[in-house]
N, C-alpha and C positions, 0 to 999 in steps of 0.2 A: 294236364298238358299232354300227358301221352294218350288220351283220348282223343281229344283235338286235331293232334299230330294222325292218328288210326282215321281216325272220319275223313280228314283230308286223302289219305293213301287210296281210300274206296272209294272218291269220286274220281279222285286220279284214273283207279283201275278199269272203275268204267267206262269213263272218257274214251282209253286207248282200247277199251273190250268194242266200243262203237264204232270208231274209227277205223279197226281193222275190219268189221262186217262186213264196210263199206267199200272198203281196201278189196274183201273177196268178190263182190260184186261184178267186178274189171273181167273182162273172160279173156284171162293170158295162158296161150296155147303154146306147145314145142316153139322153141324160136327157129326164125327161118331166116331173120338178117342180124346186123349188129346193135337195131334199137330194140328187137325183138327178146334180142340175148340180155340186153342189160335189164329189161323188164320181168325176164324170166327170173334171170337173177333176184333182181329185186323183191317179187314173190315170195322165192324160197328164202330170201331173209325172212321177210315179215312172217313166212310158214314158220320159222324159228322163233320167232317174236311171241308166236299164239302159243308157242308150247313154253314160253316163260310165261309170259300172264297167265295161264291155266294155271300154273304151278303156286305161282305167288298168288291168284285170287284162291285158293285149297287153303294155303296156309294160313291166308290172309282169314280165312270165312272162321275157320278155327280158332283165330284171337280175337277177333269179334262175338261171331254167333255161340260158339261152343265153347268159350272161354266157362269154367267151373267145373261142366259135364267131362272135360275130356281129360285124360288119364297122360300126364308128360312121353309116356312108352308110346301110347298112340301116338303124339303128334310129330316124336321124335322120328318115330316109322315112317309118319306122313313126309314128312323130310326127305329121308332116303330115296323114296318111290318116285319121287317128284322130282330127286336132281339125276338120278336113274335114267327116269323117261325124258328128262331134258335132253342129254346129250347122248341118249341111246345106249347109255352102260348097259352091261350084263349084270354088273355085282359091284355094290357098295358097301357101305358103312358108317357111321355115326358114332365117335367116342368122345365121352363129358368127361371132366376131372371130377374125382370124388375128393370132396374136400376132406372128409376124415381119412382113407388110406393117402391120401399125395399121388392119386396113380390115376391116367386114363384107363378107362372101360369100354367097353362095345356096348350101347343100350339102346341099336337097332340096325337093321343090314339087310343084307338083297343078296339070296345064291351065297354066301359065303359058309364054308363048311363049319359042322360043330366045334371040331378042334380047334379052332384058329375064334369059334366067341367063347370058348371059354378058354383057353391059353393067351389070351390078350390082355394084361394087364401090364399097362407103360407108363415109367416116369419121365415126365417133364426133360424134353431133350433126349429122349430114347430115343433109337429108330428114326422114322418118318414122321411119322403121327408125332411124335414130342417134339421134334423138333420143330412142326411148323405150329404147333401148339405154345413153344417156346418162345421163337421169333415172332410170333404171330405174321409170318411169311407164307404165300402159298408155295408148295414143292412141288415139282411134276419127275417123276420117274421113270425112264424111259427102259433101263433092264433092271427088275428088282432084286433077279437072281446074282447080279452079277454087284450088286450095291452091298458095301458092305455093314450098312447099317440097319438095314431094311432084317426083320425078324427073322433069323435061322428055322423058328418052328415052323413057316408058312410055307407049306408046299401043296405040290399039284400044280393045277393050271392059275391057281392064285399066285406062283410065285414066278409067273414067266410074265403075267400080263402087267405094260407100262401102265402106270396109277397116279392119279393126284389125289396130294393131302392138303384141304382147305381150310384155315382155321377158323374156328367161329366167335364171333366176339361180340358182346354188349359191351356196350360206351367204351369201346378199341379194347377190352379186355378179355384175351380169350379165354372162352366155356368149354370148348370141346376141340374136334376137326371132325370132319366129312372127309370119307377117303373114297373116290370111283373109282373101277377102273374101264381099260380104253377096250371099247369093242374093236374085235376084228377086222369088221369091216373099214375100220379107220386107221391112218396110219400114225395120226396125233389127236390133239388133242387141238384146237381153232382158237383163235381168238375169240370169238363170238361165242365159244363154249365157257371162258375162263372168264368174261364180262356176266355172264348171265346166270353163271353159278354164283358169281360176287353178288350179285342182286338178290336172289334166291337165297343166299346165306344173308343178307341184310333183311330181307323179311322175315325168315326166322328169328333170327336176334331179338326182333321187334317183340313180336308174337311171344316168345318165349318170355321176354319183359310183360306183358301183358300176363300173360298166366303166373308169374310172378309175384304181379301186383297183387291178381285177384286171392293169391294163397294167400300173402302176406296180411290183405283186408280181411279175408275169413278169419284164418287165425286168431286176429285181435278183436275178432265179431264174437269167438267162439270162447276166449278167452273170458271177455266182458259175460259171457252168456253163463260160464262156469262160475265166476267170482258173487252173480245174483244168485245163482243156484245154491251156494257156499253159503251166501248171506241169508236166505231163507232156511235153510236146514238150520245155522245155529241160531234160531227162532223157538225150535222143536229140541229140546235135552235129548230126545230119545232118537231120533230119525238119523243124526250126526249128517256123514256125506252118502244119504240117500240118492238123492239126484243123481250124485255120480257115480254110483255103482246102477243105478233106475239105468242109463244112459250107455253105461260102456254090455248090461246084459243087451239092451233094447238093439244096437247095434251091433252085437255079436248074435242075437236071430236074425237082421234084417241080410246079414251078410251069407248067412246058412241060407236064406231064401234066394239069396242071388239078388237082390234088390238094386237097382242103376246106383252108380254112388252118389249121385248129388241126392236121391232120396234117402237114403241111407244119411247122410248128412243132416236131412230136413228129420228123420227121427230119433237123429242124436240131440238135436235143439230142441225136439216135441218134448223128449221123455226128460233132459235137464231143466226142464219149462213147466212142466206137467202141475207142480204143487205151489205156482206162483203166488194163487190165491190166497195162501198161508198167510199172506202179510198183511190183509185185511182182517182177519183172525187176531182178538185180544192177545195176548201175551199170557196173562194170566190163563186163558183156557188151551195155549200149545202146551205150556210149562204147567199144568197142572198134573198131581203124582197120583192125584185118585182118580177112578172113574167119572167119566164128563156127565154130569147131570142131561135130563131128557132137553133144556133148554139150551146148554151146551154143545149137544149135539147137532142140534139144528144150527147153530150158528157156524159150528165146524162143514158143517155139511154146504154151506155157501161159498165155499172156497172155489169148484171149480167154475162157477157160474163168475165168479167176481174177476176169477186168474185171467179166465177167458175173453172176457170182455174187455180187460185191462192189457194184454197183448194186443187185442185187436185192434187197439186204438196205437200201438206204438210201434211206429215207423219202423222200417228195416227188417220189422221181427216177421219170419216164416209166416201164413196164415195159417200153416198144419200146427203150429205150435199153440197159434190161439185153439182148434178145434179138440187137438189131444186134452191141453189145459180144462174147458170144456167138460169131454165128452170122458177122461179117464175113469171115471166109477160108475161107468153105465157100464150096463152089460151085453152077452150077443142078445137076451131075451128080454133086452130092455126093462129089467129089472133094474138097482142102483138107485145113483143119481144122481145130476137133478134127473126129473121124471123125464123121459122120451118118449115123443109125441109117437100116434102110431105110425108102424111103417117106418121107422127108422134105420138107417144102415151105418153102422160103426165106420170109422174111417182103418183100414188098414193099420196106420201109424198108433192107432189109440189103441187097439186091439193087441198088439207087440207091447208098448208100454205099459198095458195095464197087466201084462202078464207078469213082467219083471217089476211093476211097481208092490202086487203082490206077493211076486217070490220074495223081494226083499225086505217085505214092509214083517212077513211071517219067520222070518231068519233074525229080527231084530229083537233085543231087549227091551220089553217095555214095562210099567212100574205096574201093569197090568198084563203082563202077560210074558211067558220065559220063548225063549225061540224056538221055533218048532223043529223037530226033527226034520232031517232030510226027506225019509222015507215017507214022514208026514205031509209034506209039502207034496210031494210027488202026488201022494193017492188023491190030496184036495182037489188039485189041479187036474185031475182025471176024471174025478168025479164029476167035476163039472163044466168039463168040454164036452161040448153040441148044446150044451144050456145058460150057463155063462160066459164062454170062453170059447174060440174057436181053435176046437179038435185037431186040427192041422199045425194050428200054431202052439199048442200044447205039443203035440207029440215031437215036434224038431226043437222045441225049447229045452224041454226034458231030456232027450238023447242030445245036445246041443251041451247043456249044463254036466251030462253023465260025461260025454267025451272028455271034457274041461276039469272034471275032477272037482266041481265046483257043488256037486250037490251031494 
Protein backbone atom coordinates (compact mmCIF):
# COMPACT_ATOMS: atom_id res chain seq x y z
CA UNK A 1 0.00 0.00 0.00
CA UNK A 2 2.57 2.42 0.97
CA UNK A 3 4.10 1.88 -2.46
CA UNK A 4 1.15 2.50 -4.31
CA UNK A 5 0.32 5.51 -2.07
CA UNK A 6 4.79 6.79 -3.10
CA UNK A 7 4.07 6.05 -6.88
CA UNK A 8 0.99 8.20 -6.79
CA UNK A 9 2.93 11.23 -4.80
CA UNK A 10 5.68 11.24 -7.94
CA UNK A 11 3.31 11.64 -10.67
CA UNK A 12 1.43 14.08 -8.55
CA UNK A 13 4.89 15.93 -8.16
CA UNK A 14 5.55 15.91 -11.51
CA UNK A 15 2.41 16.88 -12.71
CA UNK A 16 2.62 20.31 -10.66
CA UNK A 17 6.95 20.19 -11.63
CA UNK A 18 5.12 20.62 -15.46
CA UNK A 19 2.65 22.94 -14.65
CA UNK A 20 4.71 25.40 -13.06
CA UNK A 21 7.53 25.39 -16.28
CA UNK A 22 4.70 26.44 -17.99
CA UNK A 23 3.47 28.69 -15.28
CA UNK A 24 7.40 30.39 -15.81
CA UNK A 25 6.95 30.70 -19.32
CA UNK A 26 4.30 33.92 -18.77
CA UNK A 27 6.99 36.96 -19.06
CA UNK A 28 5.58 38.89 -15.66
CA UNK A 29 7.61 42.14 -15.38
CA UNK A 30 7.52 44.88 -12.22
CA UNK A 31 3.75 45.69 -12.07
CA UNK A 32 2.85 48.98 -13.49
CA UNK A 33 -1.15 48.62 -12.77
CA UNK A 34 -3.59 46.74 -10.53
CA UNK A 35 -3.98 43.54 -12.81
CA UNK A 36 -0.25 43.69 -13.20
CA UNK A 37 0.21 43.72 -9.35
CA UNK A 38 -2.07 40.84 -8.80
CA UNK A 39 -0.01 38.84 -11.31
CA UNK A 40 3.15 39.76 -9.96
CA UNK A 41 1.87 38.70 -6.92
CA UNK A 42 0.71 35.73 -8.09
CA UNK A 43 4.15 34.76 -9.41
CA UNK A 44 5.91 35.17 -6.24
CA UNK A 45 3.53 32.75 -4.90
CA UNK A 46 4.09 30.13 -7.27
CA UNK A 47 8.09 31.39 -6.94
CA UNK A 48 7.23 29.92 -3.32
CA UNK A 49 5.39 26.88 -4.57
CA UNK A 50 8.78 25.86 -6.71
CA UNK A 51 10.81 26.01 -3.65
CA UNK A 52 8.30 23.50 -1.77
CA UNK A 53 8.26 21.08 -4.64
CA UNK A 54 12.15 21.13 -4.82
CA UNK A 55 12.04 20.40 -1.29
CA UNK A 56 9.64 17.55 -1.24
CA UNK A 57 10.78 16.10 -4.83
CA UNK A 58 14.69 15.87 -2.53
CA UNK A 59 12.93 14.03 0.07
CA UNK A 60 10.59 12.58 -1.99
CA UNK A 61 13.79 11.03 -4.47
CA UNK A 62 15.42 9.74 -1.16
CA UNK A 63 12.39 7.28 -0.20
CA UNK A 64 12.08 6.22 -3.50
CA UNK A 65 15.53 6.21 -5.28
CA UNK A 66 17.89 5.84 -2.24
CA UNK A 67 15.78 4.09 -0.01
CA UNK A 68 18.53 1.23 1.59
CA UNK A 69 21.92 3.28 0.49
CA UNK A 70 21.08 6.28 2.68
CA UNK A 71 22.03 6.53 6.27
CA UNK A 72 18.73 8.11 8.52
CA UNK A 73 21.66 11.19 9.69
CA UNK A 74 21.67 11.96 6.03
CA UNK A 75 18.11 12.18 5.34
CA UNK A 76 17.40 13.73 8.68
CA UNK A 77 20.09 16.54 7.47
CA UNK A 78 18.34 16.53 4.19
CA UNK A 79 15.18 17.64 6.20
CA UNK A 80 16.68 20.51 7.79
CA UNK A 81 18.40 22.02 4.59
CA UNK A 82 15.21 21.81 2.77
CA UNK A 83 12.75 23.51 5.27
CA UNK A 84 15.90 26.01 5.96
CA UNK A 85 15.80 26.99 2.33
CA UNK A 86 12.17 26.88 2.25
CA UNK A 87 11.42 29.78 4.21
CA UNK A 88 14.81 31.32 4.26
CA UNK A 89 15.88 30.45 7.81
CA UNK A 90 19.42 30.99 8.99
CA UNK A 91 19.39 28.07 11.50
CA UNK A 92 17.35 25.08 12.30
CA UNK A 93 17.16 21.79 13.77
CA UNK A 94 15.62 18.29 13.87
CA UNK A 95 15.05 16.48 17.33
CA UNK A 96 13.72 12.43 17.34
CA UNK A 97 12.68 10.93 20.69
CA UNK A 98 14.94 8.17 21.77
CA UNK A 99 12.81 5.58 22.69
CA UNK A 100 15.35 3.95 25.27
CA UNK A 101 16.52 7.29 27.24
CA UNK A 102 12.59 8.98 27.05
CA UNK A 103 14.34 12.27 25.96
CA UNK A 104 14.40 14.29 22.54
CA UNK A 105 17.78 14.72 20.78
CA UNK A 106 19.25 16.96 18.04
CA UNK A 107 20.18 14.41 15.01
CA UNK A 108 20.57 17.19 12.63
CA UNK A 109 20.80 21.34 12.25
CA UNK A 110 21.78 24.22 10.30
CA UNK A 111 24.26 27.28 12.07
CA UNK A 112 23.46 26.09 15.54
CA UNK A 113 26.26 26.14 18.02
CA UNK A 114 28.06 23.18 19.56
CA UNK A 115 26.88 23.71 22.98
CA UNK A 116 23.40 23.94 22.42
CA UNK A 117 23.80 19.93 20.22
CA UNK A 118 25.16 18.56 22.66
CA UNK A 119 23.48 20.19 25.86
CA UNK A 120 20.10 19.39 24.26
CA UNK A 121 18.50 16.71 25.66
CA UNK A 122 14.53 17.24 26.43
CA UNK A 123 11.75 15.32 27.89
CA UNK A 124 8.37 15.01 26.62
CA UNK A 125 6.69 18.60 27.58
CA UNK A 126 10.04 20.26 28.30
CA UNK A 127 10.73 23.59 26.91
CA UNK A 128 9.44 24.29 23.36
CA UNK A 129 10.48 21.29 21.43
CA UNK A 130 8.41 18.95 24.16
CA UNK A 131 5.92 20.62 24.33
CA UNK A 132 4.96 20.70 20.69
CA UNK A 133 6.34 17.23 20.57
CA UNK A 134 3.76 16.53 23.35
CA UNK A 135 0.67 18.24 22.14
CA UNK A 136 1.55 17.43 18.85
CA UNK A 137 0.77 21.26 18.28
CA UNK A 138 2.89 23.69 16.25
CA UNK A 139 4.49 26.62 18.59
CA UNK A 140 5.79 29.75 17.15
CA UNK A 141 7.91 31.89 19.55
CA UNK A 142 8.07 35.38 19.11
CA UNK A 143 10.88 36.49 22.27
CA UNK A 144 12.55 33.22 23.23
CA UNK A 145 14.58 35.10 25.67
CA UNK A 146 11.91 36.39 27.34
CA UNK A 147 9.77 32.82 27.40
CA UNK A 148 10.08 31.06 30.23
CA UNK A 149 10.12 27.81 29.14
CA UNK A 150 12.27 28.10 26.27
CA UNK A 151 16.11 26.36 27.57
CA UNK A 152 18.13 28.75 29.99
CA UNK A 153 21.49 27.02 28.29
CA UNK A 154 20.74 28.64 24.84
CA UNK A 155 22.43 31.72 24.35
CA UNK A 156 23.95 34.14 21.81
CA UNK A 157 22.01 35.18 18.96
CA UNK A 158 20.02 31.68 19.26
CA UNK A 159 18.45 33.03 22.03
CA UNK A 160 16.96 36.34 20.86
CA UNK A 161 15.73 34.88 17.40
CA UNK A 162 11.71 34.21 17.25
CA UNK A 163 11.50 30.12 16.25
CA UNK A 164 9.09 27.66 15.36
CA UNK A 165 8.76 24.12 16.77
CA UNK A 166 6.86 21.78 14.30
CA UNK A 167 6.15 18.38 15.42
CA UNK A 168 6.72 15.53 13.25
CA UNK A 169 4.44 12.71 13.09
CA UNK A 170 3.65 9.27 11.37
CA UNK A 171 0.07 8.09 11.54
CA UNK A 172 -0.61 11.62 13.89
CA UNK A 173 2.13 10.13 16.29
CA UNK A 174 4.88 12.25 17.03
CA UNK A 175 8.72 11.19 16.15
CA UNK A 176 10.52 14.23 16.59
CA UNK A 177 9.97 18.41 15.92
CA UNK A 178 11.67 20.58 13.51
CA UNK A 179 12.72 23.76 15.22
CA UNK A 180 13.57 27.09 12.39
CA UNK A 181 14.30 30.10 13.24
CA UNK A 182 12.99 33.63 11.69
CA UNK A 183 15.43 35.40 9.50
CA UNK A 184 15.99 39.06 9.96
CA UNK A 185 14.82 39.96 7.22
CA UNK A 186 11.42 38.90 8.20
CA UNK A 187 9.30 40.09 10.69
CA UNK A 188 7.20 36.71 11.26
CA UNK A 189 6.71 33.98 10.10
CA UNK A 190 3.48 33.80 6.94
CA UNK A 191 0.97 31.68 6.36
CA UNK A 192 2.21 30.25 3.34
CA UNK A 193 5.51 29.52 5.49
CA UNK A 194 3.47 27.31 8.18
CA UNK A 195 1.19 25.51 5.09
CA UNK A 196 4.36 24.48 3.34
CA UNK A 197 6.38 23.38 6.27
CA UNK A 198 3.17 21.21 7.16
CA UNK A 199 3.55 19.60 3.72
CA UNK A 200 7.37 19.26 3.89
CA UNK A 201 7.03 17.69 7.32
CA UNK A 202 4.19 15.21 5.73
CA UNK A 203 6.60 14.15 3.12
CA UNK A 204 9.14 13.45 5.52
CA UNK A 205 6.87 11.38 7.70
CA UNK A 206 6.17 9.46 4.55
CA UNK A 207 9.68 8.83 3.49
CA UNK A 208 10.92 8.23 6.98
CA UNK A 209 8.01 5.23 6.95
CA UNK A 210 9.45 3.99 3.75
CA UNK A 211 13.04 3.60 5.11
CA UNK A 212 11.31 2.17 7.95
CA UNK A 213 9.93 -0.42 6.02
CA UNK A 214 12.81 -1.07 3.95
CA UNK A 215 15.01 -1.69 7.59
CA UNK A 216 12.27 -3.65 9.03
CA UNK A 217 12.18 -6.09 5.51
CA UNK A 218 16.14 -6.30 5.60
CA UNK A 219 16.17 -7.25 9.03
CA UNK A 220 13.87 -10.22 8.68
CA UNK A 221 15.78 -10.78 5.11
CA UNK A 222 18.90 -10.81 7.31
CA UNK A 223 17.50 -12.65 10.08
CA UNK A 224 16.10 -15.70 7.73
CA UNK A 225 19.86 -15.35 6.04
CA UNK A 226 21.56 -16.05 9.75
CA UNK A 227 19.07 -18.86 10.82
CA UNK A 228 20.23 -20.97 7.08
CA UNK A 229 23.65 -19.99 8.00
CA UNK A 230 23.02 -21.50 11.68
CA UNK A 231 21.34 -24.39 9.88
CA UNK A 232 24.25 -25.29 7.62
CA UNK A 233 27.02 -24.88 10.35
CA UNK A 234 25.18 -27.52 12.66
CA UNK A 235 25.65 -29.85 9.64
CA UNK A 236 29.64 -29.63 10.34
CA UNK A 237 30.32 -30.77 14.38
CA UNK A 238 33.48 -28.80 14.01
CA UNK A 239 32.78 -25.44 12.16
CA UNK A 240 29.83 -24.58 14.95
CA UNK A 241 28.74 -20.59 14.20
CA UNK A 242 31.46 -20.28 11.41
CA UNK A 243 29.32 -18.16 9.17
CA UNK A 244 28.87 -15.86 11.76
CA UNK A 245 31.86 -15.04 12.98
CA UNK A 246 33.13 -15.59 8.59
CA UNK A 247 30.44 -12.61 8.49
CA UNK A 248 30.84 -10.14 11.44
CA UNK A 249 35.34 -10.33 10.51
CA UNK A 250 34.27 -10.04 6.65
CA UNK A 251 32.36 -6.70 7.67
CA UNK A 252 34.61 -5.36 10.15
CA UNK A 253 37.40 -5.29 7.04
CA UNK A 254 34.77 -4.08 4.63
CA UNK A 255 34.18 -1.14 7.17
CA UNK A 256 38.15 -0.50 7.65
CA UNK A 257 38.18 -0.13 3.81
CA UNK A 258 35.44 2.40 3.98
CA UNK A 259 33.12 0.27 1.74
CA UNK A 260 29.45 2.24 0.81
CA UNK A 261 27.14 0.40 3.45
CA UNK A 262 24.72 -1.12 1.24
CA UNK A 263 27.93 -3.05 0.09
CA UNK A 264 29.05 -3.77 3.05
CA UNK A 265 25.66 -5.25 3.58
CA UNK A 266 25.89 -7.28 0.43
CA UNK A 267 29.30 -8.84 2.10
CA UNK A 268 27.70 -9.48 5.26
CA UNK A 269 25.07 -11.92 3.26
CA UNK A 270 28.14 -13.03 0.67
CA UNK A 271 30.46 -14.31 3.77
CA UNK A 272 27.04 -15.83 5.88
CA UNK A 273 26.27 -17.50 2.39
CA UNK A 274 29.63 -18.51 1.46
CA UNK A 275 29.43 -22.35 2.69
CA UNK A 276 25.69 -22.88 1.46
CA UNK A 277 26.87 -25.70 -0.61
CA UNK A 278 27.50 -27.88 2.54
CA UNK A 279 24.01 -29.05 2.26
CA UNK A 280 24.41 -30.85 -0.84
CA UNK A 281 27.44 -32.56 0.96
CA UNK A 282 26.51 -36.18 2.66
CA UNK A 283 26.29 -36.01 6.30
CA UNK A 284 28.32 -38.73 6.83
CA UNK A 285 31.51 -37.02 5.09
CA UNK A 286 30.81 -33.23 7.21
CA UNK A 287 30.41 -35.29 10.45
CA UNK A 288 33.25 -37.54 9.65
CA UNK A 289 36.07 -37.50 12.71
CA UNK A 290 38.87 -38.99 10.44
CA UNK A 291 40.58 -37.63 7.58
CA UNK A 292 38.29 -37.52 4.24
CA UNK A 293 39.39 -40.08 1.84
CA UNK A 294 40.83 -38.73 -1.74
CA UNK A 295 37.00 -39.60 -2.84
CA UNK A 296 35.70 -37.67 -0.14
CA UNK A 297 37.39 -34.94 -0.95
CA UNK A 298 36.31 -34.37 -4.18
CA UNK A 299 32.83 -34.48 -3.25
CA UNK A 300 33.53 -31.97 -0.38
CA UNK A 301 35.20 -29.93 -2.99
CA UNK A 302 31.70 -29.54 -4.91
CA UNK A 303 30.18 -27.34 -2.44
CA UNK A 304 31.12 -24.14 -3.82
CA UNK A 305 30.16 -24.96 -7.39
CA UNK A 306 26.57 -26.50 -6.11
CA UNK A 307 26.22 -23.37 -3.09
CA UNK A 308 26.51 -21.08 -6.10
CA UNK A 309 24.44 -22.23 -8.39
CA UNK A 310 21.81 -22.83 -5.86
CA UNK A 311 21.68 -19.10 -4.74
CA UNK A 312 21.66 -18.20 -8.04
CA UNK A 313 18.43 -19.54 -8.83
CA UNK A 314 16.73 -18.14 -5.51
CA UNK A 315 14.87 -15.05 -5.56
CA UNK A 316 15.68 -12.06 -3.50
CA UNK A 317 19.25 -13.45 -2.72
CA UNK A 318 22.31 -10.83 -3.51
CA UNK A 319 23.88 -12.02 -6.78
CA UNK A 320 27.49 -11.21 -4.81
CA UNK A 321 26.21 -13.98 -2.50
CA UNK A 322 25.80 -16.51 -5.41
CA UNK A 323 29.60 -15.31 -6.90
CA UNK A 324 31.36 -15.25 -3.21
CA UNK A 325 29.44 -18.82 -2.65
CA UNK A 326 31.17 -19.67 -5.94
CA UNK A 327 34.28 -18.29 -6.09
CA UNK A 328 35.35 -18.55 -1.97
CA UNK A 329 38.36 -21.19 -2.49
CA UNK A 330 39.77 -19.64 -5.45
CA UNK A 331 42.53 -17.84 -5.18
CA UNK A 332 44.27 -14.16 -6.28
CA UNK A 333 46.63 -16.85 -8.52
CA UNK A 334 43.71 -18.80 -9.51
CA UNK A 335 45.04 -21.66 -7.76
CA UNK A 336 42.02 -23.39 -5.43
CA UNK A 337 38.73 -24.26 -6.52
CA UNK A 338 36.66 -25.18 -8.55
CA UNK A 339 39.46 -24.48 -11.43
CA UNK A 340 39.37 -20.71 -12.81
CA UNK A 341 39.34 -20.19 -16.35
CA UNK A 342 42.15 -17.97 -17.46
CA UNK A 343 42.14 -14.39 -16.85
CA UNK A 344 39.93 -14.39 -14.04
CA UNK A 345 39.45 -11.64 -11.51
CA UNK A 346 38.23 -12.47 -7.95
CA UNK A 347 35.19 -10.38 -6.93
CA UNK A 348 36.25 -7.88 -4.09
CA UNK A 349 33.51 -9.49 -1.64
CA UNK A 350 35.12 -12.99 -2.23
CA UNK A 351 38.57 -11.93 -1.59
CA UNK A 352 37.43 -10.15 2.19
CA UNK A 353 35.56 -13.45 2.75
CA UNK A 354 37.98 -15.89 1.91
CA UNK A 355 40.25 -14.13 4.20
CA UNK A 356 38.18 -14.34 7.31
CA UNK A 357 36.84 -17.73 6.08
CA UNK A 358 40.51 -18.79 6.52
CA UNK A 359 41.21 -16.90 9.63
CA UNK A 360 38.64 -18.75 11.20
CA UNK A 361 38.38 -22.07 9.51
CA UNK A 362 42.69 -22.11 11.22
CA UNK A 363 41.40 -20.73 14.86
CA UNK A 364 38.98 -23.72 14.82
CA UNK A 365 39.25 -27.17 16.40
CA UNK A 366 39.16 -29.76 14.26
CA UNK A 367 39.45 -33.79 14.86
CA UNK A 368 42.31 -33.25 12.54
CA UNK A 369 43.92 -30.60 13.44
CA UNK A 370 44.43 -28.16 16.89
CA UNK A 371 43.90 -24.38 16.19
CA UNK A 372 46.56 -22.60 15.10
CA UNK A 373 48.31 -19.96 16.90
CA UNK A 374 47.72 -16.42 16.51
CA UNK A 375 51.15 -15.63 15.38
CA UNK A 376 50.74 -18.69 13.08
CA UNK A 377 47.97 -17.49 11.36
CA UNK A 378 49.47 -14.03 10.87
CA UNK A 379 52.77 -15.24 9.18
CA UNK A 380 50.41 -17.92 6.74
CA UNK A 381 48.53 -14.97 5.70
CA UNK A 382 51.71 -13.08 4.85
CA UNK A 383 53.17 -15.48 3.33
CA UNK A 384 50.93 -15.58 0.91
CA UNK A 385 49.67 -12.29 -0.03
CA UNK A 386 50.48 -10.95 -3.71
CA UNK A 387 50.14 -15.08 -4.43
CA UNK A 388 47.00 -16.26 -2.86
CA UNK A 389 45.60 -13.40 -1.25
CA UNK A 390 45.41 -9.77 -1.79
CA UNK A 391 48.37 -7.97 0.06
CA UNK A 392 46.20 -4.91 0.81
CA UNK A 393 43.62 -6.77 2.24
CA UNK A 394 45.87 -8.90 4.31
CA UNK A 395 47.74 -6.18 5.85
CA UNK A 396 44.33 -4.07 7.04
CA UNK A 397 42.86 -7.48 8.24
CA UNK A 398 45.71 -8.30 10.32
CA UNK A 399 46.27 -4.75 11.93
CA UNK A 400 42.34 -4.65 11.74
CA UNK A 401 42.23 -8.00 13.97
CA UNK A 402 45.67 -6.72 16.15
CA UNK A 403 43.56 -3.31 16.92
CA UNK A 404 40.58 -5.77 18.02
CA UNK A 405 42.59 -7.70 20.31
CA UNK A 406 41.25 -10.58 18.30
CA UNK A 407 44.28 -12.23 17.13
Amino acid sequence: MIYILTGVITVLLCCIGYLLRKFYALKLDKPTSETEERNFSLKNTWNKFDELLTGLLTIHEIGIVNTGSIKKEEFFQTVVESACELIHSPRGSLMVYDEATRELKIVASKNISKEVLVGTHIKPGQGIGGRAFETGETIFVTDPGQNTQYKDYIGGEEQKEPFIALPLKVKDKPFGVLNLHLSKEKESFTDYDLKFLTLLAGEAAITLENIKLYESIENFYLEMVQTLARVIDAKDAYTGDHAGRARHKARALAEELHMPEQMIKYVEYAALLHDIGKMFVPDDILTKEEKLTEEEIVLMKTHPVKGGRYLQETPGVPRLAAIVAYEHHMRENLSGYPAAPPGWKLNLATQLTSIADVFDAMRTRRSYQEPHAPHEIANLLLSKAGSEFNPLLVRNFLHLMSRLKKL
